[in-house]
Gaussian input, Z-matrix of N, CA and C with variables (Angstrom, degrees):
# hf/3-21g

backbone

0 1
 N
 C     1     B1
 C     2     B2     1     A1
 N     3     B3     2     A2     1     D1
 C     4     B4     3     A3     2     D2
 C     5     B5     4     A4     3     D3
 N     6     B6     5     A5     4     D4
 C     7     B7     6     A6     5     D5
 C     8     B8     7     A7     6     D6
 N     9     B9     8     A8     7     D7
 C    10    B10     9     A9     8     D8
 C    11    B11    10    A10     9     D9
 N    12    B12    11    A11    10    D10
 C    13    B13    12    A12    11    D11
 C    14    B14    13    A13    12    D12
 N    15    B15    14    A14    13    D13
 C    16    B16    15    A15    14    D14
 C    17    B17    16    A16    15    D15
 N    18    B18    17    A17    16    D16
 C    19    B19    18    A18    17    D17
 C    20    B20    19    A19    18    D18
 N    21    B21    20    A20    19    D19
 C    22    B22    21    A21    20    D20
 C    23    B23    22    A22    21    D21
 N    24    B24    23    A23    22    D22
 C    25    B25    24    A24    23    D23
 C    26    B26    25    A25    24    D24
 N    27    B27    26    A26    25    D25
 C    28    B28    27    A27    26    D26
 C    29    B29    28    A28    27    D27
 N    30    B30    29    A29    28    D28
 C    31    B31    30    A30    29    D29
 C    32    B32    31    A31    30    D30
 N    33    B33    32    A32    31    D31
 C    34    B34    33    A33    32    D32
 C    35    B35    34    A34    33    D33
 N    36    B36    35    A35    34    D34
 C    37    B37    36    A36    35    D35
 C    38    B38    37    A37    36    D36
 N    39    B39    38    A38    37    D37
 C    40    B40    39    A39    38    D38
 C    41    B41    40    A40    39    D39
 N    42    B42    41    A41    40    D40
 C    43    B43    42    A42    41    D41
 C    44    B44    43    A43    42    D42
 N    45    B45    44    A44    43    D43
 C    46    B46    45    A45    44    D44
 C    47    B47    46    A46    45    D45
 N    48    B48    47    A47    46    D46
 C    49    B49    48    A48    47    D47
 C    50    B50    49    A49    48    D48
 N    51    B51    50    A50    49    D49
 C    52    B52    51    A51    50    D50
 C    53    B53    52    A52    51    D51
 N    54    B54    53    A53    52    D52
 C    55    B55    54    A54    53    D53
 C    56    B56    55    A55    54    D54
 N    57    B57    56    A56    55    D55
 C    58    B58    57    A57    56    D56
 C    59    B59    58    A58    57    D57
 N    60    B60    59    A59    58    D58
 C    61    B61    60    A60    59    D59
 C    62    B62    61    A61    60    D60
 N    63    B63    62    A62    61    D61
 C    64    B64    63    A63    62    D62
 C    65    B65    64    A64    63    D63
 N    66    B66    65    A65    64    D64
 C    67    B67    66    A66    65    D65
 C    68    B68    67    A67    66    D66
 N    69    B69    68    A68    67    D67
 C    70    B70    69    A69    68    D68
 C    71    B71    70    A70    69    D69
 N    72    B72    71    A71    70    D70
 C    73    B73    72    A72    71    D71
 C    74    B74    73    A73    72    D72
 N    75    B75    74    A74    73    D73
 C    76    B76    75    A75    74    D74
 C    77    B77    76    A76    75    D75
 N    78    B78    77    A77    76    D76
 C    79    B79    78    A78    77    D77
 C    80    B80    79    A79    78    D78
 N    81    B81    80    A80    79    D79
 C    82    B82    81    A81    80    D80
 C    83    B83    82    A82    81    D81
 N    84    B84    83    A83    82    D82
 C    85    B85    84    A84    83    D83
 C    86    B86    85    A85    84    D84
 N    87    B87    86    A86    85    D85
 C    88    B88    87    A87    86    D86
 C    89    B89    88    A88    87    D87
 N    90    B90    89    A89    88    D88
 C    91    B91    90    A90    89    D89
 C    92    B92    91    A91    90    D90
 N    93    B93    92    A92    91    D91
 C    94    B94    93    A93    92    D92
 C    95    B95    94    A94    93    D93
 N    96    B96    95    A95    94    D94
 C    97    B97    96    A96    95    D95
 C    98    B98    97    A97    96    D96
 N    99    B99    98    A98    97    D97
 C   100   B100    99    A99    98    D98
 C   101   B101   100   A100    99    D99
 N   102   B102   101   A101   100   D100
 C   103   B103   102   A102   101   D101
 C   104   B104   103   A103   102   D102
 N   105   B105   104   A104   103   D103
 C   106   B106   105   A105   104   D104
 C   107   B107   106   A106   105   D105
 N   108   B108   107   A107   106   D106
 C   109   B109   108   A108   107   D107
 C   110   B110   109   A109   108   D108
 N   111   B111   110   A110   109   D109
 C   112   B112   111   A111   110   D110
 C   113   B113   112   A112   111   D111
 N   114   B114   113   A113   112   D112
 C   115   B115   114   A114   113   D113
 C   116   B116   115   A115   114   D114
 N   117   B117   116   A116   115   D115
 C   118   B118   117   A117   116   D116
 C   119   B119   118   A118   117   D117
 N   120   B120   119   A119   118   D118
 C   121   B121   120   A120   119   D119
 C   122   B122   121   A121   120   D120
 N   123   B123   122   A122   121   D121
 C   124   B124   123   A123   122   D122
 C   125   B125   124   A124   123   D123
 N   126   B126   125   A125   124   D124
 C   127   B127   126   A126   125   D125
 C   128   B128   127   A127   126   D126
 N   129   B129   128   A128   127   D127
 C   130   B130   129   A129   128   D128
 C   131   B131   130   A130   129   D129
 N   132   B132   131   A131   130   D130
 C   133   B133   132   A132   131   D131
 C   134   B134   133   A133   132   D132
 N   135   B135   134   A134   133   D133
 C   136   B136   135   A135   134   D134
 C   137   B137   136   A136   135   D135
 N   138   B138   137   A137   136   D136
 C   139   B139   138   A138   137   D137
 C   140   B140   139   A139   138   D138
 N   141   B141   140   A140   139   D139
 C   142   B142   141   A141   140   D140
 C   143   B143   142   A142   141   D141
 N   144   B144   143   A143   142   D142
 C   145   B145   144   A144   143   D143
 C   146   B146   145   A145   144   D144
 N   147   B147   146   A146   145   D145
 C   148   B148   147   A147   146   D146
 C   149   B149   148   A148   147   D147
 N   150   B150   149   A149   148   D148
 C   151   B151   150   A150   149   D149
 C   152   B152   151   A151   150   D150
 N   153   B153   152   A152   151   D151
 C   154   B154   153   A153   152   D152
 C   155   B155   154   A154   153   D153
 N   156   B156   155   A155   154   D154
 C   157   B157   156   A156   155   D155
 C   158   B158   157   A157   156   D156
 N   159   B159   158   A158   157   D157
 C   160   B160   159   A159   158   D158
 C   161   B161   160   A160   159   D159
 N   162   B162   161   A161   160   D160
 C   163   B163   162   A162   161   D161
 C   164   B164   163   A163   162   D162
 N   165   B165   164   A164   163   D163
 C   166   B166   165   A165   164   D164
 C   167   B167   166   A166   165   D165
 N   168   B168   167   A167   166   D166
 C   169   B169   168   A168   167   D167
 C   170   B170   169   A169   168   D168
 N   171   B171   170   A170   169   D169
 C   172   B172   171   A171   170   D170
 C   173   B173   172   A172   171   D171
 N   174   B174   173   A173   172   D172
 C   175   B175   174   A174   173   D173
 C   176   B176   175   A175   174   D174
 N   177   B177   176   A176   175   D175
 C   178   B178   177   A177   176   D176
 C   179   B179   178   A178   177   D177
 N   180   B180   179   A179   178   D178
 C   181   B181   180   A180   179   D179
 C   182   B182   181   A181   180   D180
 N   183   B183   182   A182   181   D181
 C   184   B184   183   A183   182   D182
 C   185   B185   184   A184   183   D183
 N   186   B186   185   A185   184   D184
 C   187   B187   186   A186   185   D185
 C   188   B188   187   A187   186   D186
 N   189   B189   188   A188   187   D187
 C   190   B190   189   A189   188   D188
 C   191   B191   190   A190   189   D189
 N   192   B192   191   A191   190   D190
 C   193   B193   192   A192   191   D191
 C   194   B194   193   A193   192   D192
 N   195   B195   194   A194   193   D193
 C   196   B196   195   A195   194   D194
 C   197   B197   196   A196   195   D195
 N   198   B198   197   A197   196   D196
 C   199   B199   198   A198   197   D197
 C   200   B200   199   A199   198   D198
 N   201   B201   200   A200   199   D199
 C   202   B202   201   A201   200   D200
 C   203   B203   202   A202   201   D201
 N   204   B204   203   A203   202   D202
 C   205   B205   204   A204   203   D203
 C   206   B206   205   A205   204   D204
 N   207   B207   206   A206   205   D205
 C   208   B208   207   A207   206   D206
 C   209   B209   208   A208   207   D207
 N   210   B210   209   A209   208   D208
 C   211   B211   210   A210   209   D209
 C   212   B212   211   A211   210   D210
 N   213   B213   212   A212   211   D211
 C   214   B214   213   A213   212   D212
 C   215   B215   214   A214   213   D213
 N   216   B216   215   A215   214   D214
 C   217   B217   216   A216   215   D215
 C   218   B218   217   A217   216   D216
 N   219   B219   218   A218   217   D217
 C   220   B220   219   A219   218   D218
 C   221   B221   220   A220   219   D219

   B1=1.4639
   B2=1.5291
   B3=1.3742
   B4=1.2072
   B5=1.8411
   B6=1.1583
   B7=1.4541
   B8=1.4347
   B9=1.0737
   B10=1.7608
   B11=1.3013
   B12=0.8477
   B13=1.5902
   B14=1.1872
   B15=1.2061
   B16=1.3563
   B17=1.5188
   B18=1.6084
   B19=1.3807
   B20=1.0516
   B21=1.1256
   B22=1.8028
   B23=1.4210
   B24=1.3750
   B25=1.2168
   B26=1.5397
   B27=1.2402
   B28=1.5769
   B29=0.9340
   B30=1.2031
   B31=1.7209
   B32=1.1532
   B33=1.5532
   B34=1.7052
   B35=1.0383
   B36=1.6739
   B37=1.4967
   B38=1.2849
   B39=1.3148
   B40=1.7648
   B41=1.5023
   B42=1.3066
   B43=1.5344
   B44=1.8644
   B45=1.5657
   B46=1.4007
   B47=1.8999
   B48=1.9450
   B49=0.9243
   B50=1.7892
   B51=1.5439
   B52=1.7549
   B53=1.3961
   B54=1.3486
   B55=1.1001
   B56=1.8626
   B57=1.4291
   B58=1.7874
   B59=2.4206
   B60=1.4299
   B61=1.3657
   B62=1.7898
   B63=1.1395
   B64=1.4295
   B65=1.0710
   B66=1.4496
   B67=0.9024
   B68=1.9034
   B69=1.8576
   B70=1.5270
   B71=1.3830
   B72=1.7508
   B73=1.6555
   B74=1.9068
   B75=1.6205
   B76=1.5745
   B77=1.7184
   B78=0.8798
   B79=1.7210
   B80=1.2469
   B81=1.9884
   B82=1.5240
   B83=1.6193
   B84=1.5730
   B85=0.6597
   B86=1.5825
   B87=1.4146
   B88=1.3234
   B89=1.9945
   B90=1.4469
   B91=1.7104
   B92=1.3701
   B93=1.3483
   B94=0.8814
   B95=1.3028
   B96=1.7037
   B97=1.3237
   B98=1.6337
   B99=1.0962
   B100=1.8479
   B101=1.2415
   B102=1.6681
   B103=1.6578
   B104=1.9053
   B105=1.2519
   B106=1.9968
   B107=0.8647
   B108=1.5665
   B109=1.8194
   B110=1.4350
   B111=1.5302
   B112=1.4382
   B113=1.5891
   B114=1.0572
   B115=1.8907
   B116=1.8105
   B117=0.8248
   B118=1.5872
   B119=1.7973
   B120=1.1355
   B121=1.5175
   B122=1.5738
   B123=1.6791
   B124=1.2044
   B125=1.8737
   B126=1.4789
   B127=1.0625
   B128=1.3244
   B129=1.2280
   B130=1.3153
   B131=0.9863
   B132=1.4410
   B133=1.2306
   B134=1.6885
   B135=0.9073
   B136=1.9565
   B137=1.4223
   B138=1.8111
   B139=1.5929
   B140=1.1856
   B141=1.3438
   B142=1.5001
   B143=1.0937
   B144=1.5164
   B145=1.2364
   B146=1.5635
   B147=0.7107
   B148=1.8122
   B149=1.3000
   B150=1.1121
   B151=1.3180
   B152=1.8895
   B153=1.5604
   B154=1.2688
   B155=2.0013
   B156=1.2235
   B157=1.6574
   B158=1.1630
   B159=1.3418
   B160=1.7773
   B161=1.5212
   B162=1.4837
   B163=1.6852
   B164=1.3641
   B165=1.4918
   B166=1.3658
   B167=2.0851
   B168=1.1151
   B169=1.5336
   B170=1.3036
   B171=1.3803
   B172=2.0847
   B173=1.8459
   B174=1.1982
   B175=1.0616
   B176=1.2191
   B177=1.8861
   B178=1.4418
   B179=1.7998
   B180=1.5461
   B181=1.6548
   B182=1.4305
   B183=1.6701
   B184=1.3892
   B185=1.3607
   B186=1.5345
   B187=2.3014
   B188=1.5657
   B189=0.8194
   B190=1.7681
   B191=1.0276
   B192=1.2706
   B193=1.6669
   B194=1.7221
   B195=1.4340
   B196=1.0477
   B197=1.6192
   B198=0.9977
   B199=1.6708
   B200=1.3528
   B201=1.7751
   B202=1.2779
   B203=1.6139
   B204=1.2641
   B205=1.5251
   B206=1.3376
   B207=1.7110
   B208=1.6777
   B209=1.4700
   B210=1.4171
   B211=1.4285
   B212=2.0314
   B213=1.7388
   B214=1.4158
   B215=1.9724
   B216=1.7330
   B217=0.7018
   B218=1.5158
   B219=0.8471
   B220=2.0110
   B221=1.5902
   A1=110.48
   A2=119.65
   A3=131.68
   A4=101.56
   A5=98.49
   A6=103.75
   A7=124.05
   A8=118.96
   A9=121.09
   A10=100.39
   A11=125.03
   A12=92.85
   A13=156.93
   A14=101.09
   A15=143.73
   A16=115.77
   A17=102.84
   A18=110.89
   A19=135.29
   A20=87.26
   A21=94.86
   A22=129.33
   A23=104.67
   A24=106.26
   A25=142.78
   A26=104.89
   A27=113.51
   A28=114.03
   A29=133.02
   A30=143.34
   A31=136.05
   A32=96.38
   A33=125.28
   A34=95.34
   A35=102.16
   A36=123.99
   A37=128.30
   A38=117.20
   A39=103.81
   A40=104.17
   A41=115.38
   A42=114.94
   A43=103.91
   A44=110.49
   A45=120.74
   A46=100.22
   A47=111.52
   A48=79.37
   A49=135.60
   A50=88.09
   A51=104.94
   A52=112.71
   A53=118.36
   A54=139.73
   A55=111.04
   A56=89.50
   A57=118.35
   A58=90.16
   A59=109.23
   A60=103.30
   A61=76.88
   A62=133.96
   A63=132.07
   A64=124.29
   A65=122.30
   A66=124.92
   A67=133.71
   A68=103.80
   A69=115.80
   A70=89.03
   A71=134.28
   A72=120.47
   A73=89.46
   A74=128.35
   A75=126.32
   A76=69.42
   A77=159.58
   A78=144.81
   A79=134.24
   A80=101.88
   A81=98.28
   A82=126.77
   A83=117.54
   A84=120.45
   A85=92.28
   A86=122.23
   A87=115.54
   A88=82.36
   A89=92.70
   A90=112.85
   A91=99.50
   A92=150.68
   A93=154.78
   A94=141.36
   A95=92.33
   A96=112.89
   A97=107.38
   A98=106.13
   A99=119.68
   A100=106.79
   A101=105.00
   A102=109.83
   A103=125.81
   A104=84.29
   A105=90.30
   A106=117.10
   A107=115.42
   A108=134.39
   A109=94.95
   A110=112.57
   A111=126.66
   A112=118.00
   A113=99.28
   A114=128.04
   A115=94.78
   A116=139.64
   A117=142.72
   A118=97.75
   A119=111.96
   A120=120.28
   A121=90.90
   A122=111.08
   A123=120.80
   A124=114.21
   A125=115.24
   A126=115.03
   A127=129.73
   A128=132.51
   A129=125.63
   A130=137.06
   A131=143.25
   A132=134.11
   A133=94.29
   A134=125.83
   A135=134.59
   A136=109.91
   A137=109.27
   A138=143.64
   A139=95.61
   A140=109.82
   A141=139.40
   A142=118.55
   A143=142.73
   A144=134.81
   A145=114.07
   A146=100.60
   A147=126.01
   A148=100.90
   A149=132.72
   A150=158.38
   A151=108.42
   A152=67.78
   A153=84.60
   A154=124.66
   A155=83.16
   A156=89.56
   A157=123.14
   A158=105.85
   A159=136.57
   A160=95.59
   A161=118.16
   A162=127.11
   A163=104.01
   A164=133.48
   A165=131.02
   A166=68.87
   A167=114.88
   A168=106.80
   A169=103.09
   A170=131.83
   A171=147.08
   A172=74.75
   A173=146.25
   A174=123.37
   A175=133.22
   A176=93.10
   A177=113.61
   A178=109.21
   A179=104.12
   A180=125.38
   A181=122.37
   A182=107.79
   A183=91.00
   A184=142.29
   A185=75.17
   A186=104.68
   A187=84.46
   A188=146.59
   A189=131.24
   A190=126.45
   A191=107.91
   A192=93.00
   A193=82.09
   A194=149.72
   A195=159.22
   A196=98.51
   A197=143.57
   A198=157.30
   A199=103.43
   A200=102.76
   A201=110.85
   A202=120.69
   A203=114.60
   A204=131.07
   A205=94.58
   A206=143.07
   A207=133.25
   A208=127.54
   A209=99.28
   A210=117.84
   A211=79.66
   A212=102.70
   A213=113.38
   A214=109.08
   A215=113.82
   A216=115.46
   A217=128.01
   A218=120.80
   A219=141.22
   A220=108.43
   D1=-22.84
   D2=-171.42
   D3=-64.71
   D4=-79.59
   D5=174.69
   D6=-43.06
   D7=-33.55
   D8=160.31
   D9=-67.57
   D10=-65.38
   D11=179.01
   D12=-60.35
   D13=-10.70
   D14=158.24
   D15=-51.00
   D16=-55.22
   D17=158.35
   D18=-50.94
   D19=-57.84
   D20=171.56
   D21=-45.89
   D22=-47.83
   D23=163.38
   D24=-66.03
   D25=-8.50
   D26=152.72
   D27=-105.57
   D28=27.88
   D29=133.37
   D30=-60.62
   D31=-63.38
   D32=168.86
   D33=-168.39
   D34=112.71
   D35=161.85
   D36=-76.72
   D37=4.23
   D38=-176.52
   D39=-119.13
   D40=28.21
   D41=175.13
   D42=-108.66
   D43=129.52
   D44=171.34
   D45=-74.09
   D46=89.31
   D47=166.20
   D48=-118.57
   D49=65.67
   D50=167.92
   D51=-79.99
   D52=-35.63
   D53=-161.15
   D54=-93.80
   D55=-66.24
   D56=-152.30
   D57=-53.00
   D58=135.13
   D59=-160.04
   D60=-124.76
   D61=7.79
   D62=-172.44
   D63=-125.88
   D64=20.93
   D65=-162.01
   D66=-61.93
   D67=-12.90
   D68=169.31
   D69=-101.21
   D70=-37.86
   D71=-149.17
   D72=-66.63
   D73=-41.71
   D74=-140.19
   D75=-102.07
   D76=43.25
   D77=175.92
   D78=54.76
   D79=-6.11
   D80=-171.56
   D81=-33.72
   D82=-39.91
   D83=-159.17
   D84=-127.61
   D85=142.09
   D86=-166.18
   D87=-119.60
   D88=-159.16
   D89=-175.37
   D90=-78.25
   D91=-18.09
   D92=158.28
   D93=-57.96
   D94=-52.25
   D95=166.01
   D96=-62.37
   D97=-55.07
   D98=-175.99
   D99=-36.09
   D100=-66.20
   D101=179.38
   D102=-53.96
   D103=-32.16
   D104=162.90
   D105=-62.39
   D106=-51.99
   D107=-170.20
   D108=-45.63
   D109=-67.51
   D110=-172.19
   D111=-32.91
   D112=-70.71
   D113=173.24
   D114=-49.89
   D115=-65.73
   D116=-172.71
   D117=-55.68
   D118=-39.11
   D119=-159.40
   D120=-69.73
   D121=-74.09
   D122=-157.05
   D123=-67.82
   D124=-10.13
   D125=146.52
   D126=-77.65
   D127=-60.31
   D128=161.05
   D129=-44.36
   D130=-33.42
   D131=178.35
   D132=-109.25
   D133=-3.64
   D134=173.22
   D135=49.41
   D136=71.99
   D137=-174.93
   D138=-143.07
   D139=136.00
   D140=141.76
   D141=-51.98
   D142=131.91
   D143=162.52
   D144=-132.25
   D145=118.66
   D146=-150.97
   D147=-83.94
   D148=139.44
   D149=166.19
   D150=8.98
   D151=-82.20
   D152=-170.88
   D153=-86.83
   D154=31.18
   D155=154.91
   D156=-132.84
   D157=22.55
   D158=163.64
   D159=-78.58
   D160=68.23
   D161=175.99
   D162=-126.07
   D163=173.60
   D164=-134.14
   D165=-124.41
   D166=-44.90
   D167=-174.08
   D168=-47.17
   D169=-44.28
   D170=-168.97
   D171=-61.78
   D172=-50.54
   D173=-131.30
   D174=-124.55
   D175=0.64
   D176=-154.60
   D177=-88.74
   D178=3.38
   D179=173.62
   D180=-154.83
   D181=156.03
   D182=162.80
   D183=-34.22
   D184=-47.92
   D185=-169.26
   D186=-63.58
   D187=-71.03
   D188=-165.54
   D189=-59.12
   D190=-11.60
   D191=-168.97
   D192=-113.36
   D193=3.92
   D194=162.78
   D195=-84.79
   D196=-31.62
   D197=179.07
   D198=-66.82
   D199=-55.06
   D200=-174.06
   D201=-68.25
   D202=-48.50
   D203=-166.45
   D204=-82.58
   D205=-22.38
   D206=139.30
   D207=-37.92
   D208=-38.25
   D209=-149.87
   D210=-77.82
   D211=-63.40
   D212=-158.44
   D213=-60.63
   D214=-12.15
   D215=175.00
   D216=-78.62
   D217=-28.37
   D218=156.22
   D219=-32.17

């Protein structure tokens, strides 16, 4: 979890995200950001993330997209 966040934060640094549960609904993170997120993700933790778990629920928190990249790691 450490390192995702880490990421994140050279994503967009001015979001608290311990807290923040909105992170696609409020814009933190736009289609752009996502597609970086993605690319940073699937190198670092070395997972595929498939299409279709490019969803705003995977993305809308730390804890999910940490849920997710567990889940994709199995």
């Amino acid at each position: 979890m450490e390192k995702l966040l880490e990421i994140l934060e050279t994503i967009q640094p001015d979001v608290d995200y311990d807290t923040c549960t909105t992170l696609v609904t409020d814009n933190y993170l736009d289609s752009l950001a996502i597609l970086s997120l993605v690319a940073e993700l699937e190198e670092e933790f070395d997972i595929e993330i498939p299409t279709v778990e490019i969803v705003p629920a995977n993305f809308n928190s730390a804890q999910s997209i940490w849920k997710m990249v567990q889940r994709l790691e199995e």
